[in-house]
N, C-alpha and C positions, 0 to 999 in steps of 0.2 A: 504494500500500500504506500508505505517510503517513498520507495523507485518510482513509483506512476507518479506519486502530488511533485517528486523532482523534477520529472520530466513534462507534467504541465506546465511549472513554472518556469521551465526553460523554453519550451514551446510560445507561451507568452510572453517572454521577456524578446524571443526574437522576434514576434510576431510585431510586437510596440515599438522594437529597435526598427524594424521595417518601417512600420506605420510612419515612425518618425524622419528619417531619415529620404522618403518618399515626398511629406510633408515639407521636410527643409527646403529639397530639391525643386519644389513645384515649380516651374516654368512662371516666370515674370517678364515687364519692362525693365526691373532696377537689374535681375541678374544674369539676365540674357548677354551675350555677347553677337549683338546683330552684326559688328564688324570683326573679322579677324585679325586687323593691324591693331583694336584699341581693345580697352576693357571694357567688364560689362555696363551694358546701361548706355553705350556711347553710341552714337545713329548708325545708319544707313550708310553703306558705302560702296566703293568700286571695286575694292579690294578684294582678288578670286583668292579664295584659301588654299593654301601649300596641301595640306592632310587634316584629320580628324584630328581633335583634340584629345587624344587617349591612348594609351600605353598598356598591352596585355602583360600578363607574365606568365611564367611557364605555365604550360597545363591549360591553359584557356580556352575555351570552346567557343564560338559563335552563340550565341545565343537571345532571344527576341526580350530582353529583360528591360525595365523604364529606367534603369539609369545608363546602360551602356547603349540605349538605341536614341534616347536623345541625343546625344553628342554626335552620332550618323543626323540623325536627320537635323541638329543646326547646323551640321557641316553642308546639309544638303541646299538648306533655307541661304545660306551667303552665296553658295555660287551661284542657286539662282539670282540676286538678285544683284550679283556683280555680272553675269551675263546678259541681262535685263538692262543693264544699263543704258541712257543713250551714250552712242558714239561721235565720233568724228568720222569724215570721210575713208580715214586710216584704221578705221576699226579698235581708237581709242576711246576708252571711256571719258567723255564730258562731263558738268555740271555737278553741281549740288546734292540731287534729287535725283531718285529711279523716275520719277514721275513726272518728270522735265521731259516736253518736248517732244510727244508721242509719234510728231512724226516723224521724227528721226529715227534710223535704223539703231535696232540693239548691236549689241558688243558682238556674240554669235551671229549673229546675220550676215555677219565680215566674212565668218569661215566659209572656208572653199568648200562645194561642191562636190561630188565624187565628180563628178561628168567633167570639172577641172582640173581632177590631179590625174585621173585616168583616162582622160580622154572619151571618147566615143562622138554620138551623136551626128545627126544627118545634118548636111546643108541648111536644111530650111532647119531646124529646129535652133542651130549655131544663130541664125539671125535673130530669133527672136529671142536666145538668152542675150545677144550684144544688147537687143532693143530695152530689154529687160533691164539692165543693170545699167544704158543711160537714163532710164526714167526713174530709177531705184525703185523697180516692182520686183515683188515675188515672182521666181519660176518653177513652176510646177512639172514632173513630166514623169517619177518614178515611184515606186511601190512606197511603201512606210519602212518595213524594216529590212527586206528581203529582197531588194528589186532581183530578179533573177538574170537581167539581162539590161544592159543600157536601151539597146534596141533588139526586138522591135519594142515599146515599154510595154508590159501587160495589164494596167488599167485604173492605177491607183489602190489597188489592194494591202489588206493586211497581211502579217508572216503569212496565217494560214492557207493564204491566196483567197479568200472573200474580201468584197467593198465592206464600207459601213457607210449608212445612208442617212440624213439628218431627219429633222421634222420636217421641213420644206421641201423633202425627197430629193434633195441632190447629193453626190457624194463627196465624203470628206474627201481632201487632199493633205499628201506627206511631203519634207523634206528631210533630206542630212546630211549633215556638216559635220566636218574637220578642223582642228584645231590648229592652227601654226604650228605648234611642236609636233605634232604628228601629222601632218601635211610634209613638211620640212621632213623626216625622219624618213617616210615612204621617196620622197624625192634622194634625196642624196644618196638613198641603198637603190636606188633600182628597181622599190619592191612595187610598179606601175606592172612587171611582166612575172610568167612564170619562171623562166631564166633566171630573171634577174634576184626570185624571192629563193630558188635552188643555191645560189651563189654565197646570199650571205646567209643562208643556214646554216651551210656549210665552213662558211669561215668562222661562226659563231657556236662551233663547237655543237651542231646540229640541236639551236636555241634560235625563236622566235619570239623574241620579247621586244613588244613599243614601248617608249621610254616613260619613267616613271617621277610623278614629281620628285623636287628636290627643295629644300629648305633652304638650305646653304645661299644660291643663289637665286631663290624665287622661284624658280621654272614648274610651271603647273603640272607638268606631264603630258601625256596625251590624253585627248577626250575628241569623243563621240556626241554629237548632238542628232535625237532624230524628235519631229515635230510635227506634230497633225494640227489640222486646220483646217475650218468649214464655212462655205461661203453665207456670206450675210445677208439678207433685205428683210431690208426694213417695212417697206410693205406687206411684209409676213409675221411683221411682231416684233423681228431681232433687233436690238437696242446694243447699235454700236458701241455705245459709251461706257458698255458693261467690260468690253471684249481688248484686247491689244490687237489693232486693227492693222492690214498693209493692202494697198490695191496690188492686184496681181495679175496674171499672165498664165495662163494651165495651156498648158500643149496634151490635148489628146492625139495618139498616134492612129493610121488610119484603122488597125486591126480592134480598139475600140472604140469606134466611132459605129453612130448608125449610118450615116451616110457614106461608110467605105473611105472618108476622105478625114485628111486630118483637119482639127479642130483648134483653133485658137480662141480662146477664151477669155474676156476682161472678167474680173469681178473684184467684187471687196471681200479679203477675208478676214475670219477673225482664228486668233489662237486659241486652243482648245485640250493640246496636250503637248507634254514634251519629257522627250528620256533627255537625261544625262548622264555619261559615261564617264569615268575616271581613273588614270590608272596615277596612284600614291601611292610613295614609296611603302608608306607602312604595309599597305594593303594590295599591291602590287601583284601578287601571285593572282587573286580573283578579281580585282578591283573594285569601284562600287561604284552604286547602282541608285539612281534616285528617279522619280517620276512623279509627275504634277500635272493638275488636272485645271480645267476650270470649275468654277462650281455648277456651273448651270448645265454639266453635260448630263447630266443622271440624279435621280434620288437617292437616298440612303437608304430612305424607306419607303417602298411603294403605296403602303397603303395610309401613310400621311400626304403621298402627294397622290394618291384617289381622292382625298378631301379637300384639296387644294388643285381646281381644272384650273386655278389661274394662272397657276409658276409655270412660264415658258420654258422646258424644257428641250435641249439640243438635239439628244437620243432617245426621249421617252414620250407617249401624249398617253399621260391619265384618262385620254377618252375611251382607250383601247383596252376594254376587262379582258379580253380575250385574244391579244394578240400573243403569239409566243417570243419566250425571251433571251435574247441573246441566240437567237437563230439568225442562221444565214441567208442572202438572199436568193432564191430560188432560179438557177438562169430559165432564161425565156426560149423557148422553139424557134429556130429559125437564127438563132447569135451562135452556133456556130460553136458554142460550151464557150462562152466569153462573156463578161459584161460593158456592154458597148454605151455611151454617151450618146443623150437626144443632144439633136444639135442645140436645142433655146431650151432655158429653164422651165420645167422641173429636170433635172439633166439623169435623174434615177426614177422617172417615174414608172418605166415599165417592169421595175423590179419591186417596187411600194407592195405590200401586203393589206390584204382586206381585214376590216374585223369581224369575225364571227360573230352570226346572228345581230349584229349592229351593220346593217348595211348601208345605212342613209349617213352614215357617221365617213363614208367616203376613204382616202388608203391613207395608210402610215407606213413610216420608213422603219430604220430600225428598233426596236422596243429593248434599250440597254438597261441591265442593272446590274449594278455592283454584285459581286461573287463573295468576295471578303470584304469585310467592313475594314476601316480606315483605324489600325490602332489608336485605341484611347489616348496611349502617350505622344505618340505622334500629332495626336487632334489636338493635343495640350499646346504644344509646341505651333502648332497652325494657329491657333486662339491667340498665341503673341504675336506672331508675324505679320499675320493678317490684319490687328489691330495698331501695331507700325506703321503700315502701309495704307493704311487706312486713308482715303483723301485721292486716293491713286486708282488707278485699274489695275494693277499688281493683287490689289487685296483680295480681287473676284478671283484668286490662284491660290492651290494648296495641294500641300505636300502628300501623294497618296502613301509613299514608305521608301525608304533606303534598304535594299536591301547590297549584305557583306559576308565574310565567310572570312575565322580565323583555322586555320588548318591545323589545328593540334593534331584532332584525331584523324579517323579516316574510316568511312568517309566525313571526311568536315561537313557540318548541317548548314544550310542557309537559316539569317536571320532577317527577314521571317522567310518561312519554306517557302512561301507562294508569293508573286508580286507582280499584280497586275496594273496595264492604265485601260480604262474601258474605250480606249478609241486606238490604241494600238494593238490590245492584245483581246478585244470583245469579246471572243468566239472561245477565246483557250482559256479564258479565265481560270478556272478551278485546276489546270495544273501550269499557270502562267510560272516561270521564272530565269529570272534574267540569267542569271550566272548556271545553271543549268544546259539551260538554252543554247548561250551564246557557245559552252566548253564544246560544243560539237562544230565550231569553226576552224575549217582545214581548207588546203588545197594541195593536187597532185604533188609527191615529194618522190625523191631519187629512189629508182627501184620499184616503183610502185606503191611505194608509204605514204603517207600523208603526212603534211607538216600542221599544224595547228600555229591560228593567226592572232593567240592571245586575244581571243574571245571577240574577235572581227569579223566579219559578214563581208566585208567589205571586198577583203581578197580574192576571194574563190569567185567573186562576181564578176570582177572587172578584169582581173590579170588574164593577160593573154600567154 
C-alpha cells in the first residue's frame, strides 16, 4: 500500500511538474522570439533563420511533444515571414513591415524556376515567360509537386496526378522555386544532366548531399519552395483583400486544352498554400518541412460550417450535404484520360460534381477537409503570429505543422507521422508525408543503381 501512495505521489508531482512547466512555456507577444537576429518580444523582421533553436542529446528520438515542436514551428513562422517579405528588384528584402507594399514581389518570388536552371520549354511558351517577368506576373505552366515532365506539361495536377478545383470550379495553379544556394550549387556541379549528377557522385565519394545551412557565415542552405494558388473574382464572392494577391499568366499546353490548342490565360490570383523546404545543418540528414495554408481554404469543422452557409469557402460549399470528400475528379468521355481547360471561365467546369438528391443547388468543385487537425500546440503558436500580423494579409496564413526527424533510432519516427496541406496533398491526406515521400527521390546511377537527390523531385525530372 506504501509503494502505490509512493508512486501516486510521484505520478502527480510529475504530472504538476508538466502542468507547470507547459504553463510557463505558453506561447506569448512578450516571449516569442518573432525575429531570429533579436530577443524575444522584439518585431517582425527580414531576417531568414540559420537553424532551429534547439540542441538534442544523445539518445533522442523525434518526437510530436509541445515543447520540442514549438521551436520547429517558430522556426517555421520567421522564414515565412522573412520570405514574405517585400523585395527589391534584386530579390532583397525592403522596408519596415511584411505588410508594406503588396505589390511588390516577395523575397521567394526572386527564386528561379526549375524551367531556368534546367532548361526546357517551347518557343512560344519562352515568350510568354520573357513577357511575364517584364510585367512582373506570375507564370504558371507545371504540376504542384511532381511535374513529371517540362513538356509536354500534364495539367496542373497534384503529386497524385488529380487537379483540385475551387468553389468557382476552376483549377488551382502550382509553382517552384529555388533558392540561390541551391540554384548556384546545381549550376556549378553540373547536376542540370545525368552525366553530369554521375560525375560528382562519384567524386563525392558516391554522396549526394545539397548544401546545408551554416551559422558561421549566414548561409541559409538550400531550400525548396513549392506554392499553390487559385484564381480570384470577385464577382463570385472572392475578397481580394483577404488573399496575397499577383496578376498572372497560366500557359495551358495544347494536350490540356479543350480546344487542342494552347491556352494563355490572364487572371488574378491569390495564395493559398505553400511548402517550404530546408536543408540545416543540424537537421541536415532529413531536413524540415513546414506548410501553410490560408485560412479560408477549408473548415476544421464541417459541421460548424453547415451552420454557417455564409463563410466563403475556397475548397468547400456547406451547401453540398452530400457531396463526397476529398475525392477526385472524375475525367470526362471523350478527354482522352486527361483533364483539359475550357477555354473562358468556369475553366473546370466539366469536371464540377452534382449534389445528390439537391439538384437545383446546381455543381461544386472540390469538397476538401482536413484529415488531421492542426496540433493544438502548433495552433498556440499561430494564435501569436497571426495576432502580430494582425493589420496585414499575412494574418489570413497559418502554420498547418513542421514536420522533422532526429535519427537516433531506426527507423527514426516523423514528428508528426502525417503532414498534410489540403491543396497540395488533398487526395493523400491520411498517409501524406513529406520526409517519407520525398526519401524515394532518385535518379538513374552507375550500373544500374540509383542515386538519391537528398529528398529532390526535382532531379529525376528535368536531368537529361
Amino acid at each position: 500500500m506504501r509503494k502505490f501512495a509512493i508512486v501516486l505521489l510521484i505520478a502527480a508531482a510529475v504530472y504538476a511538474c508538466t502542468q507547470m512547466q507547459e504553463s510557463a512555456s505558453a506561447p506569448s507577444s512578450t516571449n516569442m522570439r518573432f525575429c531570429d537576429s533579436a530577443g524575444p518580444g522584439a518585431g517582425l523582421c527580414s531576417y531568414l533563420p540559420i537553424d532551429v533553436d534547439t540542441s538534442f542529446g544523445v539518445g533522442y528520438d523525434s518526437d510530436l511533444d509541445s515543447a520540442r515542436q514549438r521551436l520547429f514551428d517558430i522556426f517555421s513562422w520567421q522564414t515565412f515571414v522573412a520570405l514574405n517579405w517585400p523585395a527589391d528588384t534584386n530579390g532583397r528584402p525592403v522596408g519596415n513591415n511584411i505588410g508594406d507594399n503588396l505589390t511588390a514581389m516577395r523575397v521567394w518570388e526572386y527564386y528561379r524556376d526549375p524551367l531556368a536552371v534546367f532548361g526546357g520549354g517551347t518557343q512560344e511558351m519562352m515568350l510568354h515567360v520573357v513577357s511575364a517577368r517584364q510585367q512582373q506576373h506570375k507564370f504558371f505552366y507545371m504540376d504542384s509537386k511532381s511535374p513529371k515532365a517540362l513538356l509536354p506539361v500534364t495539367g496542373f495536377k497534384e503529386a497524385d496526378g488529380h487537379p483540385l478545383i475551387d468553389r468557382n470550379l476552376n483549377f488551382a495553379v502550382y509553382e517552384i522555386r529555388i533558392n540561390t544556394v541551391e540554384d548556384t550549387f546545381i549550376t556549378n556541379h553540373n547536376l542540370t544532366t545525368i552525366r553530369g549528377i554521375d560525375s560528382f557522385y562519384t567524386a563525392s565519394n558516391n554522396q549526394f548531399n545539397l548544401p546545408a545551412s551554416d551559422s558561421a557565415t549566414g548561409n541559409p542552405g538550400s531550400m525548396e519552395i513549392k506554392a499553390s494558388w487559385r484564381i480570384l473574382d470577385p464577382s463570385k464572392g472572392d475578397d481580394t483583400t483577404r488573399y496575397y494577391c499577383r496578376n498572372a499568366i497560366i500557359y495551358i499546353d495544347s494536350s490540356s486544352s479543350m480546344t487542342r490548342q494552347p491556352l494563355v490565360i490572364r487572371a488574378k490570383v491569390g495564395l493559398v498554400g505553400i511548402h517550404i523546404v530546408r536543408n540545416t545543418a543540424k537537421f541536415s540528414q532529413n531536413q524540415i518541412w513546414s506548410t501553410f495554408e490560408h485560412i479560408d481554404n477549408t473548415p476544421d469543422n464541417v459541421q460548424e460550417a453547415q451552420m454557417d452557409t455564409t463563410r466563403k469557402w475556397s475548397f468547400y460549399n456547406p451547401r453540398c450535404l452530400n457531396c463526397p470528400l476529398n475525392d477526385t475528379p472524375a475525367f470526362v468521355q471523350g478527354d482522352g484520360g486527361r483533364y483539359r481547360w475550357n477555354p473562358h471561365p468556369p475553366y473546370a467546369q466539366r469536371y464540377a460534381v452534382k449534389a445528390p438528391s439537391q439538384p437545383a443547388l446546381g455543381h461544386f468543385g472540390t469538397q476538401v477537409v482536413r484529415v488531421y487537425p492542426v496540433y493544438r500546440y502548433t495552433q498556440q503558436i499561430n494564435d501569436v503570429w497571426q495576432a502580430k500580423l494582425k493589420g496585414t494579409v499575412w494574418a489570413n496564413y497559418r502554420l498547418i505543422g513542421t514536420q522533422w526527424q532526429q535519427a537516433e533510432s531506426f527507423p527514426p519516427p516523423n514528428a508528426p507521422a502525417f503532414l498534410g496541406n489540403t491543396t497540395l496533398e488533398t487526395y493523400i491526406q491520411p498517409t501524406a508525408s513529406c520526409i517519407t515521400c520525398h526519401g524515394f527521390a532518385t535518379v538513374p546511377g552507375p550500373g544500374g543503381g540509383k542515386i538519391r537527390t537528398d529528398f529532390s523531385f526535382l532531379f529525376p525530372i528535368h536531368a537529361k
